[in-house]
PDB file of N, CA, C and O in Angstrom, chain B, residues numbered from 101:
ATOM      1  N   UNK B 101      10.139  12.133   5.386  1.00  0.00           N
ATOM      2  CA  UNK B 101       8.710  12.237   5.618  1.00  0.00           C
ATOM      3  C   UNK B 101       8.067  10.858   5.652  1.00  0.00           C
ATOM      4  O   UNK B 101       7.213  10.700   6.525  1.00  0.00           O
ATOM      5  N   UNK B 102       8.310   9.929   4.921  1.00  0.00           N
ATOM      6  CA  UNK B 102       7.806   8.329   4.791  1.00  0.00           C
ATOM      7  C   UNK B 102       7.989   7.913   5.995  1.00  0.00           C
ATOM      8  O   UNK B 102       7.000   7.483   6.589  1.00  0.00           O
ATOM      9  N   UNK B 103       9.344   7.930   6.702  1.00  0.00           N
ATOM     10  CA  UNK B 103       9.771   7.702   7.784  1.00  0.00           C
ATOM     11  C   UNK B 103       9.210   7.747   9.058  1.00  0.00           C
ATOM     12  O   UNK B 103       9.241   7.009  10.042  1.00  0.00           O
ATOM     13  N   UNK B 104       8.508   9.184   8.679  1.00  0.00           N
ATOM     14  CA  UNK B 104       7.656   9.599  10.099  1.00  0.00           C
ATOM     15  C   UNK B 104       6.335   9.527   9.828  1.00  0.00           C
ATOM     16  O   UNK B 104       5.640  10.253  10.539  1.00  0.00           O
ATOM     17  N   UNK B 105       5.719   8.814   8.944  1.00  0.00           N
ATOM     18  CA  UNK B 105       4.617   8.505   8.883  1.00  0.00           C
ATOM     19  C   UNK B 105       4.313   7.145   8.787  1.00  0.00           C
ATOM     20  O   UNK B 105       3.129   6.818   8.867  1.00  0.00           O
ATOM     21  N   UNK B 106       5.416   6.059   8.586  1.00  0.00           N
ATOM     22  CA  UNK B 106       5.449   4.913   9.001  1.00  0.00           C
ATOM     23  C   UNK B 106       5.500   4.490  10.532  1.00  0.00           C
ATOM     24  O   UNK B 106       5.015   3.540  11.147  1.00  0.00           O
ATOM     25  N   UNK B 107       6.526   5.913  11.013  1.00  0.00           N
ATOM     26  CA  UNK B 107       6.368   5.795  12.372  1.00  0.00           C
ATOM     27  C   UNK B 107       5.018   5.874  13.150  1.00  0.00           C
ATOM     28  O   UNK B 107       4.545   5.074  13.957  1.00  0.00           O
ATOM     29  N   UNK B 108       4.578   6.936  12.735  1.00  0.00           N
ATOM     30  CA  UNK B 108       2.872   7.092  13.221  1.00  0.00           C
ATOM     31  C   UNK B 108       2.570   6.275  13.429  1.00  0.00           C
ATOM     32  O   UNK B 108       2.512   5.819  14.570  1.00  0.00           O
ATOM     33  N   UNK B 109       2.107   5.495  12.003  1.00  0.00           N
ATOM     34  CA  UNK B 109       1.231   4.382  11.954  1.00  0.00           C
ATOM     35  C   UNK B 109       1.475   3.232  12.634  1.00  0.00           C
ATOM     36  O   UNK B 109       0.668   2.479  13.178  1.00  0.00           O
ATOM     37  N   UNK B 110       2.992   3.141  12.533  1.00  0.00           N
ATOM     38  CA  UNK B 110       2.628   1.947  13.708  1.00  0.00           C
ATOM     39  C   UNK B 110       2.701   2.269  15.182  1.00  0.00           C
ATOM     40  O   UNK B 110       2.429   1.229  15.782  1.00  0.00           O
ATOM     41  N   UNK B 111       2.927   3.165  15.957  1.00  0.00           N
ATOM     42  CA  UNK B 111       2.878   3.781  16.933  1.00  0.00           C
ATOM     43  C   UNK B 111       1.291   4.094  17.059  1.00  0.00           C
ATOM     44  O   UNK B 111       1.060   4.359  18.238  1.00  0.00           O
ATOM     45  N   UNK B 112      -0.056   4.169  16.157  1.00  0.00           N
ATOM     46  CA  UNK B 112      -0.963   4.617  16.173  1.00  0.00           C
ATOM     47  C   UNK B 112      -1.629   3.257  16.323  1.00  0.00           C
ATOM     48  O   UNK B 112      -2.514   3.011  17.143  1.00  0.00           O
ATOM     49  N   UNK B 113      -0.927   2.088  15.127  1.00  0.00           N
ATOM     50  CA  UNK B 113      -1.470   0.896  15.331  1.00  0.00           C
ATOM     51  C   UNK B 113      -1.313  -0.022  16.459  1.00  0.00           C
ATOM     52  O   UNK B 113      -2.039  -1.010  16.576  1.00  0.00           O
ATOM     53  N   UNK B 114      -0.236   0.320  17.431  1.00  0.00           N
ATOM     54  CA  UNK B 114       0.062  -0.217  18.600  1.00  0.00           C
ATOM     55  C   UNK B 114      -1.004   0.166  19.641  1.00  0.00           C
ATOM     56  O   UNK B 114      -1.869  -0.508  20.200  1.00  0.00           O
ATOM     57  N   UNK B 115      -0.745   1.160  19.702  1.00  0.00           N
ATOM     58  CA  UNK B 115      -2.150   2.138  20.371  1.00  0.00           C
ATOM     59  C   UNK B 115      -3.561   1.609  20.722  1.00  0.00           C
ATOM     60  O   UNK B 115      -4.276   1.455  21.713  1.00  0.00           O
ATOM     61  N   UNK B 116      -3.587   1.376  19.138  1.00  0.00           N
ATOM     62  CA  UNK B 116      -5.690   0.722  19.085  1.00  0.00           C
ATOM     63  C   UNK B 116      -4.960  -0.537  19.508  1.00  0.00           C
ATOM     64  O   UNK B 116      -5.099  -0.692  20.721  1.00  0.00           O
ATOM     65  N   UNK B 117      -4.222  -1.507  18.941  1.00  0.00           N
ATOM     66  CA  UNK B 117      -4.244  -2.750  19.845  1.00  0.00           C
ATOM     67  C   UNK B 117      -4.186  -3.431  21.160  1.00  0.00           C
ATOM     68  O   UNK B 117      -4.520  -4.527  21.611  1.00  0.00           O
ATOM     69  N   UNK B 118      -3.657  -2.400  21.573  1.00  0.00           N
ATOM     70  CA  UNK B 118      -3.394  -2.173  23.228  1.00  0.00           C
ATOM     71  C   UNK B 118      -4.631  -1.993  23.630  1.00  0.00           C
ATOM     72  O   UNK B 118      -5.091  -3.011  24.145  1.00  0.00           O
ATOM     73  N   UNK B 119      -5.616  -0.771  23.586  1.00  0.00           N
ATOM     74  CA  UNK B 119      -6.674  -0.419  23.755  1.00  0.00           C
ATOM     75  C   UNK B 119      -7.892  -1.375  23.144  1.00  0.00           C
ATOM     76  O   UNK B 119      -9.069  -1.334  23.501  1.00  0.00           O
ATOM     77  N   UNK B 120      -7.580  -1.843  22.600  1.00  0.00           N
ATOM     78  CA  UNK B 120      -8.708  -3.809  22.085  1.00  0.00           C
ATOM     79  C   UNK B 120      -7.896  -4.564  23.218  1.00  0.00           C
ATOM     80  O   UNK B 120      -8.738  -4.973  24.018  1.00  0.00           O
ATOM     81  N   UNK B 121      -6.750  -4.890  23.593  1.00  0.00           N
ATOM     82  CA  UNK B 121      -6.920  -6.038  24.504  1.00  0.00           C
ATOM     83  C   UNK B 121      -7.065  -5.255  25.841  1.00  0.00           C
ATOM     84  O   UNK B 121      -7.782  -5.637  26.766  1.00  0.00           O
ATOM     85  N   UNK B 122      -6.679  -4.671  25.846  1.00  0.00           N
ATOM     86  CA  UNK B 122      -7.253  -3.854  27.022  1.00  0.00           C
ATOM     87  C   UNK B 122      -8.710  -3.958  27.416  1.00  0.00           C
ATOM     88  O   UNK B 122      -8.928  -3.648  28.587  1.00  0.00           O
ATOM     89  N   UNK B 123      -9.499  -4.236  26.870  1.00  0.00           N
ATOM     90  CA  UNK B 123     -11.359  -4.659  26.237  1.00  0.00           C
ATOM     91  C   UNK B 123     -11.635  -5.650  26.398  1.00  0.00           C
ATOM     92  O   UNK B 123     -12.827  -5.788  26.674  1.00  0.00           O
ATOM     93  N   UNK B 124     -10.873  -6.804  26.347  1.00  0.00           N
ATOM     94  CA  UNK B 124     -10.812  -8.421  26.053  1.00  0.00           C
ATOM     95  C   UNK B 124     -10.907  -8.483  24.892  1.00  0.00           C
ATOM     96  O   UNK B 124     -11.786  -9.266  24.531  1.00  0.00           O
ATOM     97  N   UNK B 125     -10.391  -8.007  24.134  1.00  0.00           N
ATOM     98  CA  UNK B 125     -10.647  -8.524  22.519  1.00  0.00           C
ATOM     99  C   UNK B 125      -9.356  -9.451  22.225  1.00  0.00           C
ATOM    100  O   UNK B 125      -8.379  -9.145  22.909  1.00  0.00           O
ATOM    101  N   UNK B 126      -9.250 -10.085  21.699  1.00  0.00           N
ATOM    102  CA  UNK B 126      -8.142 -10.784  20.899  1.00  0.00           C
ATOM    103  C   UNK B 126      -7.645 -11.302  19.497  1.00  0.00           C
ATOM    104  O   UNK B 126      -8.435 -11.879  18.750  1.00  0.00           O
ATOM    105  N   UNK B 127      -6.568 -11.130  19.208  1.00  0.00           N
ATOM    106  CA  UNK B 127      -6.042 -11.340  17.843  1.00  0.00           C
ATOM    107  C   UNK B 127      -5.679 -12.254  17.464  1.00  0.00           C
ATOM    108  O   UNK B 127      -5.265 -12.899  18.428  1.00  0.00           O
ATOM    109  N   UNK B 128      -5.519 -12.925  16.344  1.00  0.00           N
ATOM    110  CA  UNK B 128      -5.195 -14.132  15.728  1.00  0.00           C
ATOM    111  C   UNK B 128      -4.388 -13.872  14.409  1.00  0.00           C
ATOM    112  O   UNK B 128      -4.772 -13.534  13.290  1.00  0.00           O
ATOM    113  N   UNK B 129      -2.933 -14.189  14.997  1.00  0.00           N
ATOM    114  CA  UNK B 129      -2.071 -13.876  13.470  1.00  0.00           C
ATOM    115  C   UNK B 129      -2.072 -15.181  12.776  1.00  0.00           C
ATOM    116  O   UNK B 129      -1.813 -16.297  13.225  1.00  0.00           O
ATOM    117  N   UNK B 130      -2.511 -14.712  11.269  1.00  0.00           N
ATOM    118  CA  UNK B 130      -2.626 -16.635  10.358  1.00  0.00           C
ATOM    119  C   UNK B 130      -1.667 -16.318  10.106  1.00  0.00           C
ATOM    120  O   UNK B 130      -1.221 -15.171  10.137  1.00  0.00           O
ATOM    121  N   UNK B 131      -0.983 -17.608   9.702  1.00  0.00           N
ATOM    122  CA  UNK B 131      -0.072 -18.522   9.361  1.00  0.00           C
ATOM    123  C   UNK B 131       0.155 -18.234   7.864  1.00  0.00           C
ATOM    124  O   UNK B 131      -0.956 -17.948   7.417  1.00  0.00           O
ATOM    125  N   UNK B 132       0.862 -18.188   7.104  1.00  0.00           N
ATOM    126  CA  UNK B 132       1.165 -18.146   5.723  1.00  0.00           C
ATOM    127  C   UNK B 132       0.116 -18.798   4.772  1.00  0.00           C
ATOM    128  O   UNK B 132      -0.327 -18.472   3.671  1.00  0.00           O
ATOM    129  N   UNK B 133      -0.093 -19.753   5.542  1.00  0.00           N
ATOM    130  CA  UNK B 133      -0.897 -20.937   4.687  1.00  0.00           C
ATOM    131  C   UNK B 133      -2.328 -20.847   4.861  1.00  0.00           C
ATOM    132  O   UNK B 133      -3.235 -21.228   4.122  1.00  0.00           O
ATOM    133  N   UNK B 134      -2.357 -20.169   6.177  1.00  0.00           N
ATOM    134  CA  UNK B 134      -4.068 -19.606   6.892  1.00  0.00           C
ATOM    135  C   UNK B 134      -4.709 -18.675   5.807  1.00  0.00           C
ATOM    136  O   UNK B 134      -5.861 -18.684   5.373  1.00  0.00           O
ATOM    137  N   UNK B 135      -3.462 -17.730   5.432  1.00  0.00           N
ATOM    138  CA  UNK B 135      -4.012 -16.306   4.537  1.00  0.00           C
ATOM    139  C   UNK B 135      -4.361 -16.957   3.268  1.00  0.00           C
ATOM    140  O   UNK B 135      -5.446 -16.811   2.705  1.00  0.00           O
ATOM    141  N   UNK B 136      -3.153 -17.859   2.740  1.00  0.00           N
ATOM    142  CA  UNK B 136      -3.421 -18.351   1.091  1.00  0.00           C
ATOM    143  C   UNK B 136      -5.422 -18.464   1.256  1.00  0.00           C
ATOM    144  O   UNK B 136      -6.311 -17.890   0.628  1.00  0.00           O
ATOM    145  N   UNK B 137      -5.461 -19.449   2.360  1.00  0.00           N
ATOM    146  CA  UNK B 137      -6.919 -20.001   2.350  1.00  0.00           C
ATOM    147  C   UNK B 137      -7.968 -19.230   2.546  1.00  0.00           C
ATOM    148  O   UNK B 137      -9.109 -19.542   2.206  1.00  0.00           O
ATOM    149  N   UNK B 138      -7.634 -18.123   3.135  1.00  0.00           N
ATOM    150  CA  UNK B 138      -8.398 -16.922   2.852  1.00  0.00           C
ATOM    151  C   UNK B 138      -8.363 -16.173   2.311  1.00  0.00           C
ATOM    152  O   UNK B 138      -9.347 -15.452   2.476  1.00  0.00           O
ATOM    153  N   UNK B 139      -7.277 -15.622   1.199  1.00  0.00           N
ATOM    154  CA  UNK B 139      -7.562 -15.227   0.304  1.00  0.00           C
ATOM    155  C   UNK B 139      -7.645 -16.226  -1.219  1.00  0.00           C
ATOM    156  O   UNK B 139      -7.469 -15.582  -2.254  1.00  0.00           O
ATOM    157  N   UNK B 140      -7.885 -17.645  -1.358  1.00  0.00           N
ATOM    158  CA  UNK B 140      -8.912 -18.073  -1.954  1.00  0.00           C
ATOM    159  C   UNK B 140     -10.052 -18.102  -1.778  1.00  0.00           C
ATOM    160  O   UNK B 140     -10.795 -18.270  -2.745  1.00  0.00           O
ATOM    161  N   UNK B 141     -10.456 -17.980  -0.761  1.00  0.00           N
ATOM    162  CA  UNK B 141     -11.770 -17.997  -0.432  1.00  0.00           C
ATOM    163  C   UNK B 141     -12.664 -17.006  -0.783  1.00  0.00           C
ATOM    164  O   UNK B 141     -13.718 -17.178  -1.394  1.00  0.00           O
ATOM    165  N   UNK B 142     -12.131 -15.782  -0.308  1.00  0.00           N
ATOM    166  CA  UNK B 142     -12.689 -14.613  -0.723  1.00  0.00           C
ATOM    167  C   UNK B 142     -12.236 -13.948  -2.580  1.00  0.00           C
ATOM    168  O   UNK B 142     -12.554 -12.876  -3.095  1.00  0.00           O
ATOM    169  N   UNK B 143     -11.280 -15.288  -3.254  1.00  0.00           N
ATOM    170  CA  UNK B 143     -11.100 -14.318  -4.461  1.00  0.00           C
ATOM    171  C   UNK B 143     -12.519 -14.113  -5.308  1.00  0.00           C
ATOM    172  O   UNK B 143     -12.672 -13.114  -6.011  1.00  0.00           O
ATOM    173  N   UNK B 144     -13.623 -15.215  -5.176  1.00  0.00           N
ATOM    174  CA  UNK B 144     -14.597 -15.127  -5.949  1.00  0.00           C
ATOM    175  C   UNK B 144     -15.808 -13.607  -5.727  1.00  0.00           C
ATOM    176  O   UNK B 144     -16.380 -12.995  -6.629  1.00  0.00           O
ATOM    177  N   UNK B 145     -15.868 -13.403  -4.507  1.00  0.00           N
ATOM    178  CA  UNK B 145     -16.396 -12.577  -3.823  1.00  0.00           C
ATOM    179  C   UNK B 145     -15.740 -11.254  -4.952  1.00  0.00           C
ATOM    180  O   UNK B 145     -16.659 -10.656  -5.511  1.00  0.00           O
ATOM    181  N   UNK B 146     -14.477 -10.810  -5.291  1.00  0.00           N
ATOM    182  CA  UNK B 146     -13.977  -9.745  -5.454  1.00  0.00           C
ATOM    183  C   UNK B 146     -13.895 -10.190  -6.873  1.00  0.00           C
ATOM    184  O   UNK B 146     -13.311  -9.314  -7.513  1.00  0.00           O
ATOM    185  N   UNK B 147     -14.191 -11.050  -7.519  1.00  0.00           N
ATOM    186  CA  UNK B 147     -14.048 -11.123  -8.721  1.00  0.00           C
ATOM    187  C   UNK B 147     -15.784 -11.236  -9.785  1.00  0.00           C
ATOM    188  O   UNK B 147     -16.086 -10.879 -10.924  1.00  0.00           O
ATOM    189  N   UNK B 148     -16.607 -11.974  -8.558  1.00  0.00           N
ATOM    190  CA  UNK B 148     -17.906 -11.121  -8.982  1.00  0.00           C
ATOM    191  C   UNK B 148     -18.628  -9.585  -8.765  1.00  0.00           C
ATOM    192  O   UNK B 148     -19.687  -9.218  -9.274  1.00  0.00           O
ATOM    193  N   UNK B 149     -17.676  -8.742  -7.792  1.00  0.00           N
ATOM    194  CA  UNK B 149     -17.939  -7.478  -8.205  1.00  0.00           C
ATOM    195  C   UNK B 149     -17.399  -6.966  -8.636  1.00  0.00           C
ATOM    196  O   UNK B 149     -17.910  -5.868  -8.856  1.00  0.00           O
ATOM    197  N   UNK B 150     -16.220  -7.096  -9.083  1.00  0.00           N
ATOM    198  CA  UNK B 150     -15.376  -6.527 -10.623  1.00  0.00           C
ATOM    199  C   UNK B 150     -16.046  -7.153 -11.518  1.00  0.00           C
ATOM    200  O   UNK B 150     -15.606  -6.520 -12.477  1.00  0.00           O
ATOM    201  N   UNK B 151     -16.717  -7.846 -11.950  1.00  0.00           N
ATOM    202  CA  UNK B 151     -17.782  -8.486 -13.097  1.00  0.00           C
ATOM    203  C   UNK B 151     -18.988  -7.473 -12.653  1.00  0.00           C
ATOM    204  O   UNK B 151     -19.256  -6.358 -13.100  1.00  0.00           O
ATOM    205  N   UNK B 152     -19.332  -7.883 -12.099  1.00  0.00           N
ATOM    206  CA  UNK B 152     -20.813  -6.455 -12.046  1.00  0.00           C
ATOM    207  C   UNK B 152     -20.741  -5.237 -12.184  1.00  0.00           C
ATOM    208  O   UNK B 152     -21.609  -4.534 -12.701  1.00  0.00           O
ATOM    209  N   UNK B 153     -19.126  -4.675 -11.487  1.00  0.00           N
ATOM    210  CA  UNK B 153     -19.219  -3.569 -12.139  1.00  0.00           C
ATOM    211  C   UNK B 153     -18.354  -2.801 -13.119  1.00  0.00           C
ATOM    212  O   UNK B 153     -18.385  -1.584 -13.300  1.00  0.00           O
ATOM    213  N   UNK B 154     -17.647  -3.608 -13.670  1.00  0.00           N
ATOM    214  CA  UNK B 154     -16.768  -3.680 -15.335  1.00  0.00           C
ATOM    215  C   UNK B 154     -18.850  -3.505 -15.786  1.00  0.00           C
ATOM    216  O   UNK B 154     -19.345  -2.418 -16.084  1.00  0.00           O
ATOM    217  N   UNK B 155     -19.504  -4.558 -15.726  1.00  0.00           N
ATOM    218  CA  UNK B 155     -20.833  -4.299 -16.806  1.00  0.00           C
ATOM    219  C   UNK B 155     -21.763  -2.960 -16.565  1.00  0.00           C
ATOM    220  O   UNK B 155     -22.583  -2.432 -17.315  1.00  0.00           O
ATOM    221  N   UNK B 156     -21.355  -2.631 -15.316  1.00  0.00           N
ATOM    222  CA  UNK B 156     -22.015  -1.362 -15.403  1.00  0.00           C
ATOM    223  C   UNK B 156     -21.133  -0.011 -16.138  1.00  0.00           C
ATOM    224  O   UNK B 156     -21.552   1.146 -16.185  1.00  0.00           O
ATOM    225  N   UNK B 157     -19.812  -0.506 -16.685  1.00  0.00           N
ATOM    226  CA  UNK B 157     -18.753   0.388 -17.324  1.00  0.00           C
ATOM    227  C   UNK B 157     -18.276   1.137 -15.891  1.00  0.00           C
ATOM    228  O   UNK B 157     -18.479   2.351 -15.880  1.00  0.00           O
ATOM    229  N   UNK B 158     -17.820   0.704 -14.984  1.00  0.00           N
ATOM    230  CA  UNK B 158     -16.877   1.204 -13.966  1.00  0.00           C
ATOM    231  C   UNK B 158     -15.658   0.165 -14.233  1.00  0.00           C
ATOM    232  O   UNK B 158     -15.605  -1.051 -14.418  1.00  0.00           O
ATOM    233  N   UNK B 159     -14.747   1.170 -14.169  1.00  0.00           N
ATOM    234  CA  UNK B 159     -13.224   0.412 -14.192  1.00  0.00           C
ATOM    235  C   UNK B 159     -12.810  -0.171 -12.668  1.00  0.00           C
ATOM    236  O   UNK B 159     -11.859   0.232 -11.998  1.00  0.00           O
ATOM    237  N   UNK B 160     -13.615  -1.056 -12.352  1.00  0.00           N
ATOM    238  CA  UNK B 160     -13.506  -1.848 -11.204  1.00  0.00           C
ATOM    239  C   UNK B 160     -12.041  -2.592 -11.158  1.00  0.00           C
ATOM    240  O   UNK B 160     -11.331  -2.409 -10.169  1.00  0.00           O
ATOM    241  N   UNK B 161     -11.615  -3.393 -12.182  1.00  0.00           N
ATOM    242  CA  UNK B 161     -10.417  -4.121 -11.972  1.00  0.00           C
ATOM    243  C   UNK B 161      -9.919  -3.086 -11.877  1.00  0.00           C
ATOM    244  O   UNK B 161      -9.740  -2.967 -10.665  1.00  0.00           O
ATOM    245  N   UNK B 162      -9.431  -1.917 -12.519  1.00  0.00           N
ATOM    246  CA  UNK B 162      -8.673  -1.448 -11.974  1.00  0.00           C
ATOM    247  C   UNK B 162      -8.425  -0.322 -10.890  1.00  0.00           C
ATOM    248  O   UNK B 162      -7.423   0.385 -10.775  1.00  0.00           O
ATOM    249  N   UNK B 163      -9.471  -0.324 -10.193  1.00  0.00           N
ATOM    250  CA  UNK B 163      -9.501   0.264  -9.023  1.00  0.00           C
ATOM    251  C   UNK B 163      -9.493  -0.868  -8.377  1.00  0.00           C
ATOM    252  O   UNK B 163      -8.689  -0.429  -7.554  1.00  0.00           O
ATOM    253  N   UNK B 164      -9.738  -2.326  -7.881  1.00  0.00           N
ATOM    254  CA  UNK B 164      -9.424  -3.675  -7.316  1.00  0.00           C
ATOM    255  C   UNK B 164      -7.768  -3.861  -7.449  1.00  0.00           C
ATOM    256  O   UNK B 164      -7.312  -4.506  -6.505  1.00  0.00           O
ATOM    257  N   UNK B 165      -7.043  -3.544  -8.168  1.00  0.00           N
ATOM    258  CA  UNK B 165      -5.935  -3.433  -8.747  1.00  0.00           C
ATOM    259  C   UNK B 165      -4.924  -2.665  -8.008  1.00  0.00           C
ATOM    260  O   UNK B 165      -3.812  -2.936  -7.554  1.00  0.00           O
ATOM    261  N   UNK B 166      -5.780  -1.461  -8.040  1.00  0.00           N
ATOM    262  CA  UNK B 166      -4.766  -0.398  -6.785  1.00  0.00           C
ATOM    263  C   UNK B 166      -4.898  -0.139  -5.627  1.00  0.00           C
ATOM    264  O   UNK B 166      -4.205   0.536  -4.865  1.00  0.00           O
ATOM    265  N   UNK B 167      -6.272  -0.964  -5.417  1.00  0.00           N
ATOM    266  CA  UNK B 167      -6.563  -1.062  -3.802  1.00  0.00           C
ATOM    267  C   UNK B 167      -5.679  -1.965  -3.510  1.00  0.00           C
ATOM    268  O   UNK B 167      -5.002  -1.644  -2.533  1.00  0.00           O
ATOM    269  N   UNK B 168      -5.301  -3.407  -4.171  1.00  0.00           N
ATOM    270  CA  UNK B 168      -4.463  -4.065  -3.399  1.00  0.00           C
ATOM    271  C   UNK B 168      -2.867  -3.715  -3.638  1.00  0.00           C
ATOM    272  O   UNK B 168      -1.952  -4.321  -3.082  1.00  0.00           O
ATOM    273  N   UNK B 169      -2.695  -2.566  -4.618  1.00  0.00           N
ATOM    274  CA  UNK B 169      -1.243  -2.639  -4.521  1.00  0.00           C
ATOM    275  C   UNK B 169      -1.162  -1.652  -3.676  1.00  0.00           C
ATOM    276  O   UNK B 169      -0.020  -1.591  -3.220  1.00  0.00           O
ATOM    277  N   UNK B 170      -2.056  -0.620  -3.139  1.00  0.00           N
ATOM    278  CA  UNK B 170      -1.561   0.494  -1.411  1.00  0.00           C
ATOM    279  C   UNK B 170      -2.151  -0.535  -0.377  1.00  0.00           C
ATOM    280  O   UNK B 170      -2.399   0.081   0.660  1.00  0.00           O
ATOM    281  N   UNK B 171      -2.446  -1.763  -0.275  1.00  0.00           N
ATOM    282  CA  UNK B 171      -3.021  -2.194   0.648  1.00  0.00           C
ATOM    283  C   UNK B 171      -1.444  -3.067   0.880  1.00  0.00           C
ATOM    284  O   UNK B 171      -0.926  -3.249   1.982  1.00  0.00           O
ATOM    285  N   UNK B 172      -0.946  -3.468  -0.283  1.00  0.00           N
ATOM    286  CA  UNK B 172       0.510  -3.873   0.164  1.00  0.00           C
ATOM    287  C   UNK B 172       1.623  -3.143   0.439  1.00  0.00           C
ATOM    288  O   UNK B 172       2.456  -3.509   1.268  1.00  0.00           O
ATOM    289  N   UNK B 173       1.729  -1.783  -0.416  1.00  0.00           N
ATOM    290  CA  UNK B 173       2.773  -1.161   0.232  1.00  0.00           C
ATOM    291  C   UNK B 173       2.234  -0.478   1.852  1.00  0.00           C
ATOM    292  O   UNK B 173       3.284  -0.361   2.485  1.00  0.00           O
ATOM    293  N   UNK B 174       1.547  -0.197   2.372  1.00  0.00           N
ATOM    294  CA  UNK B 174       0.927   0.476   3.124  1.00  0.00           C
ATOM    295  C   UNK B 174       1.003  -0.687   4.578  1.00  0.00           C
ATOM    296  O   UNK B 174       1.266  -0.324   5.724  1.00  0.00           O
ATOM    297  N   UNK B 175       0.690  -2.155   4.136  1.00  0.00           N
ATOM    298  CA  UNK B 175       0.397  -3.084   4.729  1.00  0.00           C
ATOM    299  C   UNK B 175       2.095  -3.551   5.764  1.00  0.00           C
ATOM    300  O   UNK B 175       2.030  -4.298   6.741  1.00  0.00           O
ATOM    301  N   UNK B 176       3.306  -3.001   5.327  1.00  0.00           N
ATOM    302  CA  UNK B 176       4.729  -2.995   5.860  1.00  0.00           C
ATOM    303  C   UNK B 176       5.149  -2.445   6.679  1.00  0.00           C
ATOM    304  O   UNK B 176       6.340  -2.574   6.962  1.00  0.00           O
TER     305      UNK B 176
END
């Protein structure tokens, strides 16, 4: 079942990309070193709303926590 839903997805994700350049849109794959710099960039962003809302008593880190660990298995 994983199998065929990995298949989907990227068969689904091929799909919309085709259909964006098909549009003129275009993509830009970063570089290893491109991402580090963007995801420093943006860590403060995600670490002042896990501070705002840890104080409102929402378990933000750890919903920040498991968004990025299905955003990595999911992301393969």
């Amino acid at each position: 079942m994983n199998e065929l839903l990995t298949n989907f997805k990227a068969d689904e994700e091929n799909e919309i990309r085709s259909q964006a350049k098909d549009m003129g849109h275009t993509f830009i794959q970063l570089t290893p070193e491109e991402q580090n710099q963007w995801d420093t960039a943006v860590a403060s962003a995600s670490d002042k709303w896990i501070e705002e809302n840890e104080a409102l008593g929402k378990p933000a880190g750890k919903v920040f926590e498991k968004a990025k660990e299905l955003a990595k298995k999911y992301s393969n």
